[in-house]
Chimera marker file (.cmm) of the C-alpha trace (Angstrom):
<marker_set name="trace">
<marker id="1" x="-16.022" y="4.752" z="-3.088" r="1" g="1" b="0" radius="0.5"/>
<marker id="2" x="-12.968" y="3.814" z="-0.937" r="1" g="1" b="0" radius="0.5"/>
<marker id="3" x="-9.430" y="5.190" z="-1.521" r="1" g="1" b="0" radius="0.5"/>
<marker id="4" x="-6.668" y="4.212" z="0.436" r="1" g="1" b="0" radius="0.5"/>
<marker id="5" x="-3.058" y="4.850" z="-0.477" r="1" g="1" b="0" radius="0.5"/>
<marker id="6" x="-0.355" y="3.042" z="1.120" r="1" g="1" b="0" radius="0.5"/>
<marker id="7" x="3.470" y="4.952" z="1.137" r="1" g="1" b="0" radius="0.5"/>
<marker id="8" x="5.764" y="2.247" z="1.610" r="1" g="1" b="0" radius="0.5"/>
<marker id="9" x="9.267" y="1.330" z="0.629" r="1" g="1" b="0" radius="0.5"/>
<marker id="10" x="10.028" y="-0.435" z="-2.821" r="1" g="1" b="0" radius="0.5"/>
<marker id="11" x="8.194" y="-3.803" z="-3.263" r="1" g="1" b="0" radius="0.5"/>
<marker id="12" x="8.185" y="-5.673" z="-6.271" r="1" g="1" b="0" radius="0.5"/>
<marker id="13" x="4.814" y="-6.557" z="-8.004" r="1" g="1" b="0" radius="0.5"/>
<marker id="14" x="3.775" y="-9.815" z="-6.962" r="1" g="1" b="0" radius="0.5"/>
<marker id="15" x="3.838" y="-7.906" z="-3.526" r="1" g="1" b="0" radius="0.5"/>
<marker id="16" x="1.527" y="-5.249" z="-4.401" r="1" g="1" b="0" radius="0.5"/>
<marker id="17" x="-0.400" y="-7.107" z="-6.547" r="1" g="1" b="0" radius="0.5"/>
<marker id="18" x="-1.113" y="-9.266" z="-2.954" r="1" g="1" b="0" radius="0.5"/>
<marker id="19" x="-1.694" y="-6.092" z="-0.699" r="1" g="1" b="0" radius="0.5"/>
<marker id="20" x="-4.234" y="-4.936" z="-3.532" r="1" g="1" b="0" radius="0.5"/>
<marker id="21" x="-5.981" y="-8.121" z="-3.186" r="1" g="1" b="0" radius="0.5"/>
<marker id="22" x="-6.317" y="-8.007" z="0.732" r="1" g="1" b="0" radius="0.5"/>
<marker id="23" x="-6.962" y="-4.389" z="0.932" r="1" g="1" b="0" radius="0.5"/>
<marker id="24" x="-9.822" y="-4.496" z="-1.339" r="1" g="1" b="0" radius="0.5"/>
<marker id="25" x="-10.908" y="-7.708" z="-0.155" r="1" g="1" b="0" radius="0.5"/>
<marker id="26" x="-11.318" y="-6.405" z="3.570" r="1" g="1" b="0" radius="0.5"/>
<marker id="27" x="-13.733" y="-3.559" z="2.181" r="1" g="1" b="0" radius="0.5"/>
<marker id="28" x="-15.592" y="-5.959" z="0.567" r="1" g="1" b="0" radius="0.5"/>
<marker id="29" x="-16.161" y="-8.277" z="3.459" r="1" g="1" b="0" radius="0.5"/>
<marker id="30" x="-16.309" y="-5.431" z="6.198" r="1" g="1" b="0" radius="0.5"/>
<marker id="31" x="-18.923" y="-2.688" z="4.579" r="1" g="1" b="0" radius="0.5"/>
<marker id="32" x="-20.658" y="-5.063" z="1.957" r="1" g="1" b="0" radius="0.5"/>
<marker id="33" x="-19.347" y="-3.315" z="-1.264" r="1" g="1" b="0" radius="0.5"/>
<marker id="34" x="-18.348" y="-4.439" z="-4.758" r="1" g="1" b="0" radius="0.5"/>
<marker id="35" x="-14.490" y="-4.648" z="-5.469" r="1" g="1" b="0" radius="0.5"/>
<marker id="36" x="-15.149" y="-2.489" z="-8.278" r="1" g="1" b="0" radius="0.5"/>
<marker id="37" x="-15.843" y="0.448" z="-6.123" r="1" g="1" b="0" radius="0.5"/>
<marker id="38" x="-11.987" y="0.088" z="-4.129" r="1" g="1" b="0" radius="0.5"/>
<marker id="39" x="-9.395" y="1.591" z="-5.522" r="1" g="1" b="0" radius="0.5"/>
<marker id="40" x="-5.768" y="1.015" z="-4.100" r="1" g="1" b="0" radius="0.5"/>
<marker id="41" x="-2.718" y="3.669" z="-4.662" r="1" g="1" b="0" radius="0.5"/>
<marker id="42" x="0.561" y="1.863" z="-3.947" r="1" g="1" b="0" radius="0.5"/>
<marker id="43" x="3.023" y="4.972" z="-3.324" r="1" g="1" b="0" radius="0.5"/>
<marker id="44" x="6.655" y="2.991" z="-3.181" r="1" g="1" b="0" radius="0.5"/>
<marker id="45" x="9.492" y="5.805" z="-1.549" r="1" g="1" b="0" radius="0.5"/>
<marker id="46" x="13.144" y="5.056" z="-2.638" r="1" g="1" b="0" radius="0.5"/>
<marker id="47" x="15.169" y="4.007" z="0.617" r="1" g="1" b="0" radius="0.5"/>
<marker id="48" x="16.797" y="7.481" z="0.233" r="1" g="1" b="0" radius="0.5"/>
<marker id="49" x="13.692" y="9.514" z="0.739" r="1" g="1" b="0" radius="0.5"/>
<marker id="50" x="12.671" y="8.636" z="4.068" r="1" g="1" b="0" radius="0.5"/>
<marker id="51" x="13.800" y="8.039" z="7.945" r="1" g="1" b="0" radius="0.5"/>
<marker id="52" x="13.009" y="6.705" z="10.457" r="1" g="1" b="0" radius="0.5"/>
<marker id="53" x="14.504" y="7.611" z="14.039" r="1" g="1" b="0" radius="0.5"/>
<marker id="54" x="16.959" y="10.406" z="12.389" r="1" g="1" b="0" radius="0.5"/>
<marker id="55" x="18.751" y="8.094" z="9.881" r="1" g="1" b="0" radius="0.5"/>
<marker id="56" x="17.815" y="7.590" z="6.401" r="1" g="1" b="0" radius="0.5"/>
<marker id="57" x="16.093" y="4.145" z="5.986" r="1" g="1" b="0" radius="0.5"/>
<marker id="58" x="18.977" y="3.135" z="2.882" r="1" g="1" b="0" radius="0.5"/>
<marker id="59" x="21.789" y="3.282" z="5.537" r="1" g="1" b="0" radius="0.5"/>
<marker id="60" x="19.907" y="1.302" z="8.348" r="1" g="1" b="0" radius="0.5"/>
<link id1="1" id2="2" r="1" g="1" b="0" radius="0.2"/>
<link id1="2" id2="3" r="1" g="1" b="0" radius="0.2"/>
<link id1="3" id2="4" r="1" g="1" b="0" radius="0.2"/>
<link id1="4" id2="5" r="1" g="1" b="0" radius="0.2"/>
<link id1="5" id2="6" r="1" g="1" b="0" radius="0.2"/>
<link id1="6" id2="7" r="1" g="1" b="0" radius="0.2"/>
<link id1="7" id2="8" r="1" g="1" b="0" radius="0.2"/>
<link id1="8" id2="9" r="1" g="1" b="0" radius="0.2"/>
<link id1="9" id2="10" r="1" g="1" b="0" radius="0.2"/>
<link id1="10" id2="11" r="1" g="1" b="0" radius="0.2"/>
<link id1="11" id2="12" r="1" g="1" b="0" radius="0.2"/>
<link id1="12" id2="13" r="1" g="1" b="0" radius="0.2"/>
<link id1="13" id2="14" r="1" g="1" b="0" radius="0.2"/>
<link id1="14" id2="15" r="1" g="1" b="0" radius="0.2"/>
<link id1="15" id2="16" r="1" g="1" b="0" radius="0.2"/>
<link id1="16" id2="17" r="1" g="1" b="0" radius="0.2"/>
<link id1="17" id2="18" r="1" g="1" b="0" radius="0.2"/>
<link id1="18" id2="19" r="1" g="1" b="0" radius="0.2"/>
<link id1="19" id2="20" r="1" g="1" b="0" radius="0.2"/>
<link id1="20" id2="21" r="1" g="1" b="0" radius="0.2"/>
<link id1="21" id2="22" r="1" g="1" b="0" radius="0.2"/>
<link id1="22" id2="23" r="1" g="1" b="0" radius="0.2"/>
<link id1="23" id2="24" r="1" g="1" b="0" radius="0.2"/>
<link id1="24" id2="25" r="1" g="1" b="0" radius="0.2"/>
<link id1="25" id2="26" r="1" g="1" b="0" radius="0.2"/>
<link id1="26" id2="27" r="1" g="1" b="0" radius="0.2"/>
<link id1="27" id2="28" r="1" g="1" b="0" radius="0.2"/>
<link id1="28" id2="29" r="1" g="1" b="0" radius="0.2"/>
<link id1="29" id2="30" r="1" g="1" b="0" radius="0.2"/>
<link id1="30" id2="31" r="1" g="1" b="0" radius="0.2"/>
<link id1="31" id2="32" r="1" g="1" b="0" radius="0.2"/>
<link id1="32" id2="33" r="1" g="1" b="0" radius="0.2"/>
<link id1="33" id2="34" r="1" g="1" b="0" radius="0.2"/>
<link id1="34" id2="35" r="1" g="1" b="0" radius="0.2"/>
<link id1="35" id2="36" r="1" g="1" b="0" radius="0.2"/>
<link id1="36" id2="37" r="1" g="1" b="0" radius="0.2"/>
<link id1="37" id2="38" r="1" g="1" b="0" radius="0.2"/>
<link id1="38" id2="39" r="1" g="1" b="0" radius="0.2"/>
<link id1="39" id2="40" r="1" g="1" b="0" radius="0.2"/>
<link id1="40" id2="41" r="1" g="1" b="0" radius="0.2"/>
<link id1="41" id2="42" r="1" g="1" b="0" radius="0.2"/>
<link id1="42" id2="43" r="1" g="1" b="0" radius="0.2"/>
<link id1="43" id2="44" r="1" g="1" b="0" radius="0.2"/>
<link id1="44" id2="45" r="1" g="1" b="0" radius="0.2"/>
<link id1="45" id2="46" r="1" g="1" b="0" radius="0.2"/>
<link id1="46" id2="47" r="1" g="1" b="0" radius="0.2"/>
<link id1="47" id2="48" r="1" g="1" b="0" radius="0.2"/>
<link id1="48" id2="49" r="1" g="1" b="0" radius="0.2"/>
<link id1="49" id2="50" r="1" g="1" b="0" radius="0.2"/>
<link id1="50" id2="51" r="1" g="1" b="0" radius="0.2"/>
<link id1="51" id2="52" r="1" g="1" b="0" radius="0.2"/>
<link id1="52" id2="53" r="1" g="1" b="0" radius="0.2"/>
<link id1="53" id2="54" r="1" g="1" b="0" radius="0.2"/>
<link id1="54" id2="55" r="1" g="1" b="0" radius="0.2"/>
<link id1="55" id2="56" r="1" g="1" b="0" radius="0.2"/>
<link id1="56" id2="57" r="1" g="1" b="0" radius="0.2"/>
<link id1="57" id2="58" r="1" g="1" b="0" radius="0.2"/>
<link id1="58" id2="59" r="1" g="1" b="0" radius="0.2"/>
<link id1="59" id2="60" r="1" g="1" b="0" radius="0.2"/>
</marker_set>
């Protein structure tokens, strides 16, 4: 059974409910598996947790 997490910044739900569809949808077309058996961990990270080239992403 698949398990992918994605760590990302804040998206709202009718985002992640679309990146849960695709996700699961590519396992399903590219190894021949049922949905069922994909499961999807959406990991959101405030703005003030994270950087990205020494600043913190909330004051880019």
């Amino acid at each position: 059974m698949p398990i992918v997490t994605v760590l990302q910044g804040p998206r709202d739900v009718d985002q992640k409910r679309a990146l849960v569809k695709d996700i699961t949808d590519a396992f399903v077309d590219g190894y021949g598996i049922p949905a069922e058996t994909v499961q999807v961990w959406v990991l959101d990270t405030p703005t003030d947790s994270w950087g990205v080239g020494g600043t913190l992403t909330a004051d880019r």
